[in-house]
MILO-981292 format. One record per residue (C-alpha): residue in three letters; x, y, z. Coordinates in nm, 3 decimals. Layout:
+-----+---------+---------+---------+
|   r |      px |      py |      pz |
+-----+---------+---------+---------+
| ala |       X |       Y |       Z |
...
+-----+---------+---------+---------+
% end
This chain:
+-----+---------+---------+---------+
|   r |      px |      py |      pz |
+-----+---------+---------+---------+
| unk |   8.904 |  -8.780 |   5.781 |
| unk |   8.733 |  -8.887 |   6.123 |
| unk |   8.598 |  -8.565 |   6.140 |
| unk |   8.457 |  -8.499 |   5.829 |
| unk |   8.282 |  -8.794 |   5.837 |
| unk |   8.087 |  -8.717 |   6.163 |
| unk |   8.024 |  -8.324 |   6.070 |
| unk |   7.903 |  -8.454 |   5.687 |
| unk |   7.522 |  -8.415 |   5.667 |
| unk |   7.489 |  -8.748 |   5.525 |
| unk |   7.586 |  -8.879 |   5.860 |
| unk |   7.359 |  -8.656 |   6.088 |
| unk |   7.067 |  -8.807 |   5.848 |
| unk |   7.185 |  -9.097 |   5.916 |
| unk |   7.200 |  -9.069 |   6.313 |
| unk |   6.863 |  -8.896 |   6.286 |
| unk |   6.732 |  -9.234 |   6.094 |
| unk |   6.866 |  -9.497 |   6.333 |
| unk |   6.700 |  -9.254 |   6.619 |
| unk |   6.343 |  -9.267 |   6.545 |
| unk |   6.384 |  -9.658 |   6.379 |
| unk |   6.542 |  -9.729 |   6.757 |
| unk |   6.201 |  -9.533 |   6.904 |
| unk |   5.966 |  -9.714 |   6.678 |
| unk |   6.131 | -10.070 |   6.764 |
| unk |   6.110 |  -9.936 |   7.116 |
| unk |   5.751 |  -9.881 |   7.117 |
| unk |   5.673 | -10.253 |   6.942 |
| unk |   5.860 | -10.406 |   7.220 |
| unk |   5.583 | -10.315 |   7.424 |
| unk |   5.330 | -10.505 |   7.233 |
| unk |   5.299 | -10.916 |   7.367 |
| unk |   5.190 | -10.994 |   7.023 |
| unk |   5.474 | -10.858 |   6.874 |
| unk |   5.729 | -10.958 |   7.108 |
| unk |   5.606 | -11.336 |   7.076 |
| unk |   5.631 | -11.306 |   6.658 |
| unk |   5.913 | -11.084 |   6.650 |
| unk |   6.118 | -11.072 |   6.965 |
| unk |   6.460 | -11.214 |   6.936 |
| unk |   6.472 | -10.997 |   6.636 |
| unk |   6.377 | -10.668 |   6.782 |
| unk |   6.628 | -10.756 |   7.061 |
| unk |   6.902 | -10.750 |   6.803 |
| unk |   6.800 | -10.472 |   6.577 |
| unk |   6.817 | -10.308 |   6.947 |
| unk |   7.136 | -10.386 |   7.040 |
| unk |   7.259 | -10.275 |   6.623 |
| unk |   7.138 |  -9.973 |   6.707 |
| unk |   7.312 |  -9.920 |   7.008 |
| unk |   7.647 | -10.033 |   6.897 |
| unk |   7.618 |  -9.784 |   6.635 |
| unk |   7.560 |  -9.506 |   6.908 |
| unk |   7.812 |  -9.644 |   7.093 |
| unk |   8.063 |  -9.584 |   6.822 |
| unk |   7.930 |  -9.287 |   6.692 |
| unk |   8.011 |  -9.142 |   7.063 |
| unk |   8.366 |  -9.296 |   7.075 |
| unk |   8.430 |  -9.128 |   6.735 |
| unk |   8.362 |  -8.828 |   6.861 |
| unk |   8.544 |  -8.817 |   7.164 |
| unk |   8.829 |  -8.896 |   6.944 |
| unk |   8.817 |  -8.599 |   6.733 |
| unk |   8.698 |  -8.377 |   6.980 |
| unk |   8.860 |  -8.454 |   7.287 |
| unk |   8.848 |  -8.208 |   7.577 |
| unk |   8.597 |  -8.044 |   7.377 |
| unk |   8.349 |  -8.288 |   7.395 |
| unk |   8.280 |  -8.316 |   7.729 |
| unk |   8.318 |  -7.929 |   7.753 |
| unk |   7.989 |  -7.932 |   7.533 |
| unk |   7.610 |  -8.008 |   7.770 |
| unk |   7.484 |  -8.141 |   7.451 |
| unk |   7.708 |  -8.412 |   7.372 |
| unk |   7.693 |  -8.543 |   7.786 |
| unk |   7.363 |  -8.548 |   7.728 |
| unk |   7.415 |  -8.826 |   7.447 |
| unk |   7.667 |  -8.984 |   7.660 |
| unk |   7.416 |  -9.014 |   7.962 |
| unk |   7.140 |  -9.125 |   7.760 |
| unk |   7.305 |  -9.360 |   7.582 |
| unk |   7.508 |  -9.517 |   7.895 |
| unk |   7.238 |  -9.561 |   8.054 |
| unk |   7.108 |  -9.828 |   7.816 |
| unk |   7.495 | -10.028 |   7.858 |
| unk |   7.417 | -10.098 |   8.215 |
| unk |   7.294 | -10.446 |   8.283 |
| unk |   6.924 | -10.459 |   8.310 |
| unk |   6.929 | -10.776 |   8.590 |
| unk |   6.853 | -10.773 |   8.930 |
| unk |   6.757 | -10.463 |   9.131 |
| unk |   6.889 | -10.299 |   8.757 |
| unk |   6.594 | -10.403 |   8.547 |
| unk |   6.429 | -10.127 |   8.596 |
| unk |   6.683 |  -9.913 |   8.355 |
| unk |   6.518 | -10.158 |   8.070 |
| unk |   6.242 |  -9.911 |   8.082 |
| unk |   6.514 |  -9.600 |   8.065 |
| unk |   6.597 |  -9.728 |   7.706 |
| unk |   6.363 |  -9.510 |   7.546 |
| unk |   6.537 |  -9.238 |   7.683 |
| unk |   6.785 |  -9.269 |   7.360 |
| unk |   6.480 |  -9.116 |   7.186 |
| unk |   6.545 |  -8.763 |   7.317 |
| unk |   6.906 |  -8.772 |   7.124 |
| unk |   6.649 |  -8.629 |   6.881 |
| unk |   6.683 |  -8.272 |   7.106 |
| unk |   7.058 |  -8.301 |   7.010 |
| unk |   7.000 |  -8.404 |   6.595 |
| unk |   6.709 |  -8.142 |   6.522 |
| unk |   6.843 |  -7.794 |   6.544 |
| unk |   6.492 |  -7.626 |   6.642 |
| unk |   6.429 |  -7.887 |   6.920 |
| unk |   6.778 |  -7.767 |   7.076 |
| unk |   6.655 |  -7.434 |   7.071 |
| unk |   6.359 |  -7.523 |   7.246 |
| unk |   6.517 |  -7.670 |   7.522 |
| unk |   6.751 |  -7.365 |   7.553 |
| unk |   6.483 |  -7.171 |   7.544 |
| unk |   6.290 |  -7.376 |   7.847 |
| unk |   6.627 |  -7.371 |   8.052 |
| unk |   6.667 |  -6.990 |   7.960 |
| unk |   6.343 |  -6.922 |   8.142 |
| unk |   6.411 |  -7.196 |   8.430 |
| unk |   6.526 |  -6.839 |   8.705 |
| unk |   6.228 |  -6.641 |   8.572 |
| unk |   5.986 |  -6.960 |   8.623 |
| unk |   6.127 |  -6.985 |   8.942 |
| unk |   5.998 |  -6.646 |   9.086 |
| unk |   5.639 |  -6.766 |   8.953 |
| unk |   5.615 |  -7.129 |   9.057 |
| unk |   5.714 |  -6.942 |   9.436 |
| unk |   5.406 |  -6.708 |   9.347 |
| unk |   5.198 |  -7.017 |   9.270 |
| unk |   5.308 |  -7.178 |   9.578 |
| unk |   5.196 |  -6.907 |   9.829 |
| unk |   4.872 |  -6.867 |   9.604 |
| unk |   4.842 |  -7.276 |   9.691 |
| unk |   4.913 |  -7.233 |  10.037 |
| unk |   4.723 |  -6.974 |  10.108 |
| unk |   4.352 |  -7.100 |   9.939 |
| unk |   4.418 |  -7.467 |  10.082 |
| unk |   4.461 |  -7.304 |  10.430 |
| unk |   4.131 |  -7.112 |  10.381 |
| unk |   3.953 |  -7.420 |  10.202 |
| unk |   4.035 |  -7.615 |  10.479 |
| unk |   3.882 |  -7.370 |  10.727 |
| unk |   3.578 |  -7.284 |  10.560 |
| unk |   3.489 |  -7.637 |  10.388 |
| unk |   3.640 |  -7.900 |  10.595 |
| unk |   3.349 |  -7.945 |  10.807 |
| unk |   3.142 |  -7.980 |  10.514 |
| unk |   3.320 |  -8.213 |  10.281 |
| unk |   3.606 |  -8.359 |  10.482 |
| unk |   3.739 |  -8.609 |  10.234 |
| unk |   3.839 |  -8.312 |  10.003 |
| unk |   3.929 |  -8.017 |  10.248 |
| unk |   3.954 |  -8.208 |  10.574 |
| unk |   4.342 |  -8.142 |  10.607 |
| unk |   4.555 |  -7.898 |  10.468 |
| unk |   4.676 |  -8.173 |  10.153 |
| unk |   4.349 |  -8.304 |  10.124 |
| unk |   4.291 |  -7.910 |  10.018 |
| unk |   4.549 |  -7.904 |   9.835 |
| unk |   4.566 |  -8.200 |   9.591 |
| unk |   4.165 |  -8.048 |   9.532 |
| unk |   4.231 |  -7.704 |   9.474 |
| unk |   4.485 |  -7.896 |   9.202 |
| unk |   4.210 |  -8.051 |   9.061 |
| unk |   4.038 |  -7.741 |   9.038 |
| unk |   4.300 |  -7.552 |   8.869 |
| unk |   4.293 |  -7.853 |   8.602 |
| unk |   3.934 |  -7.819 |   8.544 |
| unk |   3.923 |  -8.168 |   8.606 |
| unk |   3.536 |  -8.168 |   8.733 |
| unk |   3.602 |  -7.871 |   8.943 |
| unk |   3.206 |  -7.792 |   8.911 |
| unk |   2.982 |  -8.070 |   8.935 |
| unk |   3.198 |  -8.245 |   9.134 |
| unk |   3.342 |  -8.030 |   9.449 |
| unk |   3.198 |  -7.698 |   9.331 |
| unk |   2.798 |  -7.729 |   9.366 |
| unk |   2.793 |  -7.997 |   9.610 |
| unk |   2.946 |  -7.709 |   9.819 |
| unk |   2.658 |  -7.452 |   9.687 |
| unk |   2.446 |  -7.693 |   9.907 |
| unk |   2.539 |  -7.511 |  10.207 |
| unk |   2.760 |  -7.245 |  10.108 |
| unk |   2.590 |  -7.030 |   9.841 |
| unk |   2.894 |  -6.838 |   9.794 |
| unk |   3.149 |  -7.067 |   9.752 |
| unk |   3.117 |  -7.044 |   9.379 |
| unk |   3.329 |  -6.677 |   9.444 |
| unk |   3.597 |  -6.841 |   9.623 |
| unk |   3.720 |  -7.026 |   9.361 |
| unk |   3.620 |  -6.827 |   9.078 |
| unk |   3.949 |  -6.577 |   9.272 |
| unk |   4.139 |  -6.935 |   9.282 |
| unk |   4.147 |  -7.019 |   8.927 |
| unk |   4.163 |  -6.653 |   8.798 |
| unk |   4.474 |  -6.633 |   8.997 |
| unk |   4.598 |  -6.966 |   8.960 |
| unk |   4.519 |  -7.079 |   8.573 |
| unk |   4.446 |  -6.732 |   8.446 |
| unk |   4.744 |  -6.506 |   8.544 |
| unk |   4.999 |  -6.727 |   8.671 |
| unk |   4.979 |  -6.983 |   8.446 |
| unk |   4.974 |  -6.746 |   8.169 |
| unk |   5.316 |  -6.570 |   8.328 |
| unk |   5.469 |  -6.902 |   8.254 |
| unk |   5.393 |  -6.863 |   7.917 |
| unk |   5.543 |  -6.528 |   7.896 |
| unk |   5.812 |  -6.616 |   8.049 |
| unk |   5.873 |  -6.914 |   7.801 |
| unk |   5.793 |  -6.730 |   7.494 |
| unk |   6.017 |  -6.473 |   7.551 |
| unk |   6.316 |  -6.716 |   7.629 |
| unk |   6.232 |  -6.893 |   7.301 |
| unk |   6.262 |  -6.527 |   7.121 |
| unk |   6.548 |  -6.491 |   7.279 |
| unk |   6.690 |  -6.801 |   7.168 |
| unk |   6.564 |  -6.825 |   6.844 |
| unk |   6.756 |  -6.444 |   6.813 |
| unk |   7.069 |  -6.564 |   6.942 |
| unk |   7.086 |  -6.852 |   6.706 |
| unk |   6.991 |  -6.641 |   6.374 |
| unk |   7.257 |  -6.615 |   6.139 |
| unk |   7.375 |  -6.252 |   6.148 |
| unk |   7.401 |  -6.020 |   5.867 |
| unk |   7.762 |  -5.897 |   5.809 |
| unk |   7.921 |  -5.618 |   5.568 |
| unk |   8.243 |  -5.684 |   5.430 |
| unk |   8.521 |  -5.371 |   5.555 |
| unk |   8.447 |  -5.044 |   5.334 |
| unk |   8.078 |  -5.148 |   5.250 |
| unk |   7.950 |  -4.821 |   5.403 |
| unk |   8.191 |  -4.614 |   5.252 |
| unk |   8.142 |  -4.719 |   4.895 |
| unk |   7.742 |  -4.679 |   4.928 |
| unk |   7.805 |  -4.345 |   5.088 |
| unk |   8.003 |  -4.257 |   4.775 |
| unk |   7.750 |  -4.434 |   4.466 |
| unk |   7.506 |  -4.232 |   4.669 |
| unk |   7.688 |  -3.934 |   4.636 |
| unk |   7.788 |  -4.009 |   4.274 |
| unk |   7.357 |  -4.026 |   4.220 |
| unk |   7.295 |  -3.701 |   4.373 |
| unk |   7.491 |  -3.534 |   4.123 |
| unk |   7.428 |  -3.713 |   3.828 |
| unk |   7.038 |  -3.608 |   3.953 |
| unk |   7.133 |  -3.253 |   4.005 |
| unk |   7.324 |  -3.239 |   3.611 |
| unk |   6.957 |  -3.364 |   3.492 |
| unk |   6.784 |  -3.175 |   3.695 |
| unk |   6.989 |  -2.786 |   3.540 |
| unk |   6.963 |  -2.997 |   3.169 |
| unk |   6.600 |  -2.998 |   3.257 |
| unk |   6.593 |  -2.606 |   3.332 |
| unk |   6.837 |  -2.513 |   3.067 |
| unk |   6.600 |  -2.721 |   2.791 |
| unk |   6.253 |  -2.540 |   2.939 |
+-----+---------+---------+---------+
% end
C-alpha cells in the first residue's frame, strides 16, 4: 500500500509542488519587507514543508530498505534534506543559508534534470584530462606574462598570481582590451599577439573541448535512458514468412499477367 502510494504519479506531482512552493518561500525570506509582514508565517509554511520531506524520506526507507541507501539519488535527498534538521544556532547558523539546498531535490523529481547531472558526472574523467591541459596552458602564459610585463604593469603581472588571476580575466573577456590589453600596446606593440595565442588556446579550443566532452556524455546518457525497442520471440520469423508468402502471391500475378498478354 506504502509503496504504491510513493511510486503513484499523483504523489511525485505532489513532491514536485511542495519543492518549488518551499524555493519560492525560500527566496521571500530574503526580502526585510516581507519577513516583517509575513514572517512567522513563512517560518511555518517552512517547517510544513519540511516535515512533509521528512516523512516522505522515512516512507521510503521503509519500503525500500537496503535499497535505498544503495541508490546516489535518494542520499542525495537524505543529505539535502538533513542538512536543513540541524540546529541553525551558534557557530551552526550558517546552515540557515544551506536551506535552499532542498531546491535541488528538483534534480531527483524531473527525469531530464537527472540525466543532466549523469551526463556532467559521466564526463567528470574526460574533463579532467582538459582542466590539466588548461592548467599547464595557465601556468605557462602567467610565467611568461610575468616576465615580459611585470616591469611594466606590476599590479597585474608583478608576481606569478597577480598573472594569473589577469590572464583569468582575460579569458572572461572581462575588459581584457581597454583595460590590460592597450595600456600594454603603450610600450609593447606586440603584446596584442600574445594574448590573441592565450585566448585562442584558452576560450577557443579548450573551452570548447569541455563542451565536447559534455555533449557527448549527455548523448550518451540521454541513449542509455531511451526506452528500447523490443520484438516479442518469433517476430522475425513470421515477417520472414508474410514476406515470403508476398513474393509468391507477386510472382502468381506476375505469370497471370503474361498468360493474359
Amino acid at each position: 500500500m506504502l509503496a504504491r502510494i510513493l511510486k503513484d504519479l499523483r504523489t511525485e506531482r505532489v513532491i514536485l509542488g511542495l519543492i518549488i512552493f518551499n524555493a519560492v518561500t525560500l527566496g521571500l525570506e530574503t526580502s526585510p519587507s516581507v519577513m516583517d509582514r509575513y514572517g512567522p508565517l513563512l517560518h511555518a509554511l517552512d517547517r510544513a514543508v519540511l516535515t512533509v520531506f521528512v516523512v516522505e524520506l522515512a516512507a521510503r526507507m521503509m519500503v525500500f530498505r537496503l535499497a535505498f541507501f544503495r541508490d546516489p539519488w535518494s542520499l542525495f535527498d537524505l543529505f539535502v534534506v538533513g542538512i536543513a534538521l540541524v540546529p541553525a544556532t551558534g557557530s551552526f547558523s550558517v546552515l540557515r543559508a544551506l536551506r535552499i539546498l532542498r531546491v535541488l531535490r528538483l534534480v531527483t523529481a524531473v527525469p531530464s534534470l537527472k540525466r543532466v547531472v549523469g551526463g556532467l558526472v559521466t564526463a567528470l574523467p574526460g574533463m579532467g584530462s582538459i582542466l590539466l591541459l588548461l592548467l599547464l596552458i595557465f601556468y605557462v602564459f602567467s610565467v611568461m606574462a610575468a616576465k615580459l610585463f611585470g616591469a611594466t604593469k606590476p599590479e597585474l603581472f608583478g608576481s606569478f598570481g597577480a598573472a594569473a588571476y589577469t590572464l583569468f580575466q582575460v579569458m572572461t573577456f572581462d575588459d581584457w582590451s581597454a583595460g590590460i590589453v592597450k595600456p600594454l600596446m603603450d610600450e609593447h606593440p606586440w603584446a596584442w599577439l600574445f594574448f590573441v595565442v592565450f585566448i585562442l588556446l584558452s576560450t577557443f579550443m579548450v573551452l570548447n573541448l569541455f563542451i565536447g566532452v559534455v555533449v557527448s556524455a549527455l548523448d550518451e546518457e540521454t541513449a542509455r535512458d531511451a526506452p528500447k525497442i523490443t520484438h516479442p520471440a518469433g517476430s522475425d520469423e513470421r515477417i520472414l514468412a508474410e514476406l515470403a508468402a508476398l513474393r509468391a502471391e507477386l510472382g502468381a500475378l506476375r505469370r497471370r499477367a503474361e498468360e493474359r498478354s
